[in-house]
C-alpha positions in Angstrom: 51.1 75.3 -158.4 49.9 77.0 -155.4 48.5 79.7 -154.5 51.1 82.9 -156.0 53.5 85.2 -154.6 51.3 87.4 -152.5 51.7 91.1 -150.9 51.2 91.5 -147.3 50.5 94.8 -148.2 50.1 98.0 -150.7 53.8 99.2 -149.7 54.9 96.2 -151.3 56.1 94.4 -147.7 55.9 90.6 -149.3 55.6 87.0 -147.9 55.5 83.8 -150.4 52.0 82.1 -150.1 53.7 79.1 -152.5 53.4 78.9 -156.4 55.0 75.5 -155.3 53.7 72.0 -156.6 51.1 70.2 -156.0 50.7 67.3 -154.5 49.4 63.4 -155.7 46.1 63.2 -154.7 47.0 60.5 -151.8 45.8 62.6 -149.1 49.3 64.4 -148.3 50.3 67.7 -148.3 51.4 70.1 -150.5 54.2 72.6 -149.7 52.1 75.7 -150.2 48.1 74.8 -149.7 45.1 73.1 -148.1 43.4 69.9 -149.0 40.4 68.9 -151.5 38.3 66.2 -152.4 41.5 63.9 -153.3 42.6 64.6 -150.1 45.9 66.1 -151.7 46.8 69.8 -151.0 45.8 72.8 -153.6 48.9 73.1 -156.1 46.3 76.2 -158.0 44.6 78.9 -157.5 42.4 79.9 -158.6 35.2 69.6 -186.0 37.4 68.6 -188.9 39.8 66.0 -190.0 43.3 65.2 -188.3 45.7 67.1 -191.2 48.9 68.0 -191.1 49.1 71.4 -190.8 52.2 72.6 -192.4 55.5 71.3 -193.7 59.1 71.8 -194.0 61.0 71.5 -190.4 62.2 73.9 -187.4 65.4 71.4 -186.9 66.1 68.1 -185.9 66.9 68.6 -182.2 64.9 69.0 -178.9 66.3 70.8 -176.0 70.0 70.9 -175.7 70.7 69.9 -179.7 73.7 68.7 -180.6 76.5 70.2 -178.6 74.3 71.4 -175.6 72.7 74.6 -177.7 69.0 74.9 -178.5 68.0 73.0 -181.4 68.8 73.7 -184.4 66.5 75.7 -187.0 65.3 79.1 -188.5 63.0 81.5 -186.9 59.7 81.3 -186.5 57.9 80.2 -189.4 54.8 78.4 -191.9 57.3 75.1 -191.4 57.1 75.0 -188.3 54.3 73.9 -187.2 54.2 70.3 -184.6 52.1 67.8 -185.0 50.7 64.6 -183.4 50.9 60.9 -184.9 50.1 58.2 -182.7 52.1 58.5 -179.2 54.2 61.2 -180.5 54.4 65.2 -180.7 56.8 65.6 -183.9 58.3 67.8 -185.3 57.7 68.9 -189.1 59.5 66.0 -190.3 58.8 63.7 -188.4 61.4 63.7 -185.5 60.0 63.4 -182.2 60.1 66.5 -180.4 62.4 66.5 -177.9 61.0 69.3 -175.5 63.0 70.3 -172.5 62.8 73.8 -170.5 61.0 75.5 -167.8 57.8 77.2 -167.0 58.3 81.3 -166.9 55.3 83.6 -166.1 53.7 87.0 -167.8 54.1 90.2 -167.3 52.2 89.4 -163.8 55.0 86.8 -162.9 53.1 84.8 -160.6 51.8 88.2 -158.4 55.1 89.3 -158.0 55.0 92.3 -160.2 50.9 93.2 -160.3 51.7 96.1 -158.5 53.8 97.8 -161.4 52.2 99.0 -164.1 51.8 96.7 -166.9 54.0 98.5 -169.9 57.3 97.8 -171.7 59.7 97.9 -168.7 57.8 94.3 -167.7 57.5 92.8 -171.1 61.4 93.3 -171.3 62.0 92.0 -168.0 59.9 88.2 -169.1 61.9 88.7 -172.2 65.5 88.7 -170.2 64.2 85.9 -168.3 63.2 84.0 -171.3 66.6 84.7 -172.6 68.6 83.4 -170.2 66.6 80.6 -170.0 66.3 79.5 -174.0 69.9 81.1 -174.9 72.0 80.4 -171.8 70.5 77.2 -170.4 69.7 76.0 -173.2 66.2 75.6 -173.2 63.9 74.9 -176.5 59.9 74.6 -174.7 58.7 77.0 -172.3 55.4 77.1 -170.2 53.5 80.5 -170.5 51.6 80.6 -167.6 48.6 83.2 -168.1 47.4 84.7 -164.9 44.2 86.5 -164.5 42.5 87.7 -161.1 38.8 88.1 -160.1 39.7 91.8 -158.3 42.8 94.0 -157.6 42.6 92.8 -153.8 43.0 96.4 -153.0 46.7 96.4 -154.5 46.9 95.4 -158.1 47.6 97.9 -160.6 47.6 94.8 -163.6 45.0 91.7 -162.7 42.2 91.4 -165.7 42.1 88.7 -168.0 42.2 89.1 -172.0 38.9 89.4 -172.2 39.0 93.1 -170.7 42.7 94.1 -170.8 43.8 94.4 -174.0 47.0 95.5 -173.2 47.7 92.4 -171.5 46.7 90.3 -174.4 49.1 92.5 -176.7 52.1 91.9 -173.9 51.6 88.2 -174.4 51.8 88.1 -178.4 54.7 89.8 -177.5 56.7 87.8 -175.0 55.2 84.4 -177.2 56.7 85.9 -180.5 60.1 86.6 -178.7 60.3 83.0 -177.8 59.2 81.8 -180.9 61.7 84.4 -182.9 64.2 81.5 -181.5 66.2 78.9 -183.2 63.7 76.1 -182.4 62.1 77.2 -179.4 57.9 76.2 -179.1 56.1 78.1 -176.5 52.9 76.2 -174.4 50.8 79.1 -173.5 48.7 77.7 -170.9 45.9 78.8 -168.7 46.9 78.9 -165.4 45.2 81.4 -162.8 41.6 82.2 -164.5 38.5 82.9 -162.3 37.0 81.3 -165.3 37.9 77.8 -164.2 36.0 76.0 -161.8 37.4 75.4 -158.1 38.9 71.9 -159.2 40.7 74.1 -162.4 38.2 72.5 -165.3 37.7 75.1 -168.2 34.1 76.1 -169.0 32.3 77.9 -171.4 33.9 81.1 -170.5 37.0 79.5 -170.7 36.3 78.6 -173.9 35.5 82.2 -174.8 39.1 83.5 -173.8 41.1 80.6 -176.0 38.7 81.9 -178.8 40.9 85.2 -178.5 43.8 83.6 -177.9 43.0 81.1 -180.8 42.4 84.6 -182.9 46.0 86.3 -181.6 47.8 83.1 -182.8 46.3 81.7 -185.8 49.5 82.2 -187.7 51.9 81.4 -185.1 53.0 77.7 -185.3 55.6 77.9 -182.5 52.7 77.6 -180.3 50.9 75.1 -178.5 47.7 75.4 -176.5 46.8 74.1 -173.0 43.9 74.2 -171.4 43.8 74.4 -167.5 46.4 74.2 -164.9 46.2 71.2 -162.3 42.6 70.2 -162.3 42.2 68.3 -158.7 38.4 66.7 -158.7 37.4 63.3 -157.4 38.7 60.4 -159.9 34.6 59.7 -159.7 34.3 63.0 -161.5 36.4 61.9 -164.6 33.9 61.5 -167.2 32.7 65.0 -166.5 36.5 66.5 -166.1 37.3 64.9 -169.7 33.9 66.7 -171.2 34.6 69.8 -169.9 38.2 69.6 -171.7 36.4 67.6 -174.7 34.1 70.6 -175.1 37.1 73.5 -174.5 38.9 71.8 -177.3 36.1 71.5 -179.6 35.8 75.5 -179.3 39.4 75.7 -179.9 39.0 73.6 -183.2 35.8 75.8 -184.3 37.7 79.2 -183.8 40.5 77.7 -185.7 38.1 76.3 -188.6 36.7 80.2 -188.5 39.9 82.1 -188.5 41.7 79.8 -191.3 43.9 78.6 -189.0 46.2 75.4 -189.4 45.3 73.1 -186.1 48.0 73.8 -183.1 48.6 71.2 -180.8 45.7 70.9 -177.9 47.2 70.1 -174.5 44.7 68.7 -172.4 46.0 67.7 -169.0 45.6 64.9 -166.6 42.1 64.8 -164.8 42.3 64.1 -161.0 45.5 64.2 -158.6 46.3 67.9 -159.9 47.2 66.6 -163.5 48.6 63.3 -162.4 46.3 60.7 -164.0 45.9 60.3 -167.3 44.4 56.9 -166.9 40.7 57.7 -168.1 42.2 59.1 -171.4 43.6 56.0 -172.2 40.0 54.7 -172.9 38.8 57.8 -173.2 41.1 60.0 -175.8 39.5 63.5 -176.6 37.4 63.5 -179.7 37.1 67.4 -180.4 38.1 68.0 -183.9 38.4 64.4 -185.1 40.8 63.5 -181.9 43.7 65.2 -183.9 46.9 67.1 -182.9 45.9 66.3 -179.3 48.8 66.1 -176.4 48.2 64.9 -172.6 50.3 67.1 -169.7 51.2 65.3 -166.2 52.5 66.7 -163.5 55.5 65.1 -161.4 56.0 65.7 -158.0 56.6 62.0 -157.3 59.5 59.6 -156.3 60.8 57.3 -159.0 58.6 54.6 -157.3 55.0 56.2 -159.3 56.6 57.3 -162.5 55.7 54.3 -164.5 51.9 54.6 -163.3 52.6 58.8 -163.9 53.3 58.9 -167.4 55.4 55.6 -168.4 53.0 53.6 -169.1 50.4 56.3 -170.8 53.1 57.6 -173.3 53.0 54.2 -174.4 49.6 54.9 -175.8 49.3 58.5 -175.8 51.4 61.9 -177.0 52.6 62.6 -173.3 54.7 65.8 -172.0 55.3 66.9 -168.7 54.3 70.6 -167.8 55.8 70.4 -164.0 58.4 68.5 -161.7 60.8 69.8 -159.0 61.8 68.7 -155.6 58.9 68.2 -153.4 58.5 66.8 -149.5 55.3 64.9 -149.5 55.1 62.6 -151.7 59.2 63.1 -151.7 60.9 63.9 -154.9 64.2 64.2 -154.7 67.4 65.7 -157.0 67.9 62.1 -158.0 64.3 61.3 -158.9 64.2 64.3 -161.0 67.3 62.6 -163.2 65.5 59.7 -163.2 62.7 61.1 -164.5 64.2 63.4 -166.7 66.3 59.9 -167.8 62.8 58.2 -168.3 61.2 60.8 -170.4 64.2 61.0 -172.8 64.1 57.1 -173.0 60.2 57.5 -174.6 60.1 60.9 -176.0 58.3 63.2 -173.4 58.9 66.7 -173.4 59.4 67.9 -170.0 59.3 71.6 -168.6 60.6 72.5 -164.8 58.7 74.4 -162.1 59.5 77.8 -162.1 62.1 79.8 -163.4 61.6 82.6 -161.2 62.5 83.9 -157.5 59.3 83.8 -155.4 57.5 80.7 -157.3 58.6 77.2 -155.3 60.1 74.8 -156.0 62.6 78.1 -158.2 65.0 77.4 -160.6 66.9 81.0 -159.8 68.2 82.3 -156.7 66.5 85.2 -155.2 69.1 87.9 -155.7 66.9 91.3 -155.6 66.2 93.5 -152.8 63.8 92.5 -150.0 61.7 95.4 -150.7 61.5 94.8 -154.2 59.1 91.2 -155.2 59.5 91.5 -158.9 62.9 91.5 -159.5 63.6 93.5 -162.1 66.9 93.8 -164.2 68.2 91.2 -160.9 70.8 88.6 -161.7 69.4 85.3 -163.0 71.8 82.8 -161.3 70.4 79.0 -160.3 69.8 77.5 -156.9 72.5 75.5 -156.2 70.3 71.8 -156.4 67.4 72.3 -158.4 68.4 75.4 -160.6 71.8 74.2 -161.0 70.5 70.9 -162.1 68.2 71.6 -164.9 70.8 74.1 -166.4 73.3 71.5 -166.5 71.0 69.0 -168.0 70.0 71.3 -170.4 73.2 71.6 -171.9 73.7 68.3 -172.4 71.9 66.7 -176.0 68.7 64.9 -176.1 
């Protein structure tokens, strides 16, 4: 995703600089952003064995269950735990994991609300939104996208990473816990705006140093699943590199894990050129940290029907694959009907699949826009769908996988 909702100034005037999708790395553009060594247009901004860590099962549905309600199970718990066999994320025992939902935002929903001070009123308002979306729509995987800032800019009242804002840290255990207190709902917290990544979003060392944190905040949480970077965008020469600066992330994961005594989440490592459309060097090339266990590959699809066998078809043949991001998009065009053909084709091989965004002011946005012009966040607004996209993935949602 691009660049995020940004303030034209203090006073809160706003204009949307595009959370929207990327683009595939063919040299066309984006909605929202400028090129880079693909040629494609910026979507971002900014040891041990392979065990199965836990037992007993969550339920035995994905998103949308049996009779269009989230899937079955009991609250959060030490059976729920996923876990990876071959070219499947499953679930406990041993159902594939049928992941459908959206991606939802922090208490710094995608810049819209880094100018109110980050306290309770906020966390409620991520958890309305994540209610709506998990207990209305029908949604049972969500994508936590973290969001950290290198300065204020002058207006932010909220903008440090976990590292320094500890408040922030505590607001996520919260808003991951409230998804997780649901019937069978998994939460992918994901690094997503982080000075710490490079320009082309690979994780380094610092990187590293904030999952380590993370890693220490949800040792005992099994709902959750861990993903590295956001859209990283290098040239496909590059790969080798781009897989050992994941390789090496992961591995720090694994070691934290190993020092905290906690069971192994799921690492979701995402595609390494085209912002996180190619997965083609893993398929030789699978990540070794840990022993190469519980290890999932994210693709993002912005694409027409046309590319989704080269996307992710084909590599979920091979490999665990979900998709963290699709939505209508104008170049490459994706249309309402590709996105039921794609969310057709990643039922038929068991991808989990996650919408971009559920929110206002983030393109392509799965909810109408229904708050005051003076007011970006949107707080206590109604949560109703656009009319194509939004209305779309709701009604998909409610239908079983």
């Amino acid at each position: 995703m691009s660049r995020p909702f940004a303030f034209v100034s203090v006073a809160f005037a706003a204009a949307i600089a595009a959370c929207g999708a990327s683009s595939s790395g063919t040299g066309a553009e984006g909605p929202h952003g400028g090129g880079d060594a693909d040629g494609a247009a910026s979507p971002g901004t900014g040891a041990g064995g392979d065990a199965d860590p836990g037992g007993g099962a969550p339920g035995s549905g994905g998103g949308g269950g049996e009779g269009g309600s989230a899937a079955d199970g009991s609250a959060s718990g030490a059976g729920d735990w996923l876990r990876v066999d071959g070219n499947k994320i499953l679930l406990p025992k041993g159902q594939p994991f049928h992941g459908r939902g959206a991606n939802i935002f922090t208490t710094r929903q995608c810049n819209a609300c880094t100018t109110l001070k980050e306290d309770a009123v906020i966390v409620g308002e991520v958890n309305r939104r994540t209610d709506e979306l998990v207990d209305t729509w029908h949604a049972n995987f969500v994508r936590l996208n973290l969001e950290y800032y290198q300065s204020n800019d002058g207006y932010r009242v909220q903008w440090q990473g976990i590292q320094d804002d500890a408040a922030y840290l505590a607001n996520i255990q919260a808003i991951v816990d409230h998804v997780a207190s649901k019937p069978g709902a998994y939460v992918l917290v994901t690094t997503h705006i982080d000075p710490t990544l490079t320009a082309t979003e690979w994780p380094t060392a610092d990187t590293g140093k904030e999952w380590v944190k993370l890693v220490g905040a949800f040792k005992a949480q099994p709902r959750v699943l861990f993903g590295l970077t956001n859209e990283p965008h290098d040239d496909p020469s590059k790969d080798a590199d781009a897989w050992k600066a994941m390789n090496d992330v992961a591995q720090t994961i694994r070691d934290a894990e190993t020092a905290v005594g906690s069971p192994r989440h799921v690492i979701v490592v995402q595609g390494l050129h085209g912002y996180a459309r190619s997965l083609d060097y893993y398929l030789t090339h699978p990540i070794t940290a840990g022993g190469g266990g519980n290890i999932a590959y994210e693709v993002h699809v912005y694409n027409p029907t046309s590319d989704f066998d080269g996307i992710f078809v084909q590599a979920s043949k091979k490999l665990p694959v979900l998709i963290g991001e699709y939505g209508p998009f104008d170049n490459p065009r994706m249309t309402l009907a590709d996105i039921t053909n794609m969310m057709n084709t990643a039922e038929a091989n068991d991808v989990p699949y996650m919408a971009w965004s559920f929110h206002q002011n983030c393109p392509p946005n799965l909810i109408q826009n229904t708050a005051p012009s003076t007011d970006g966040c949107g707080v206590g607004m109604r949560l109703v769908p656009t009319a194509d996209f939004g209305q779309l993935v709701k009604d998909r949602l409610a239908k079983p996988w």
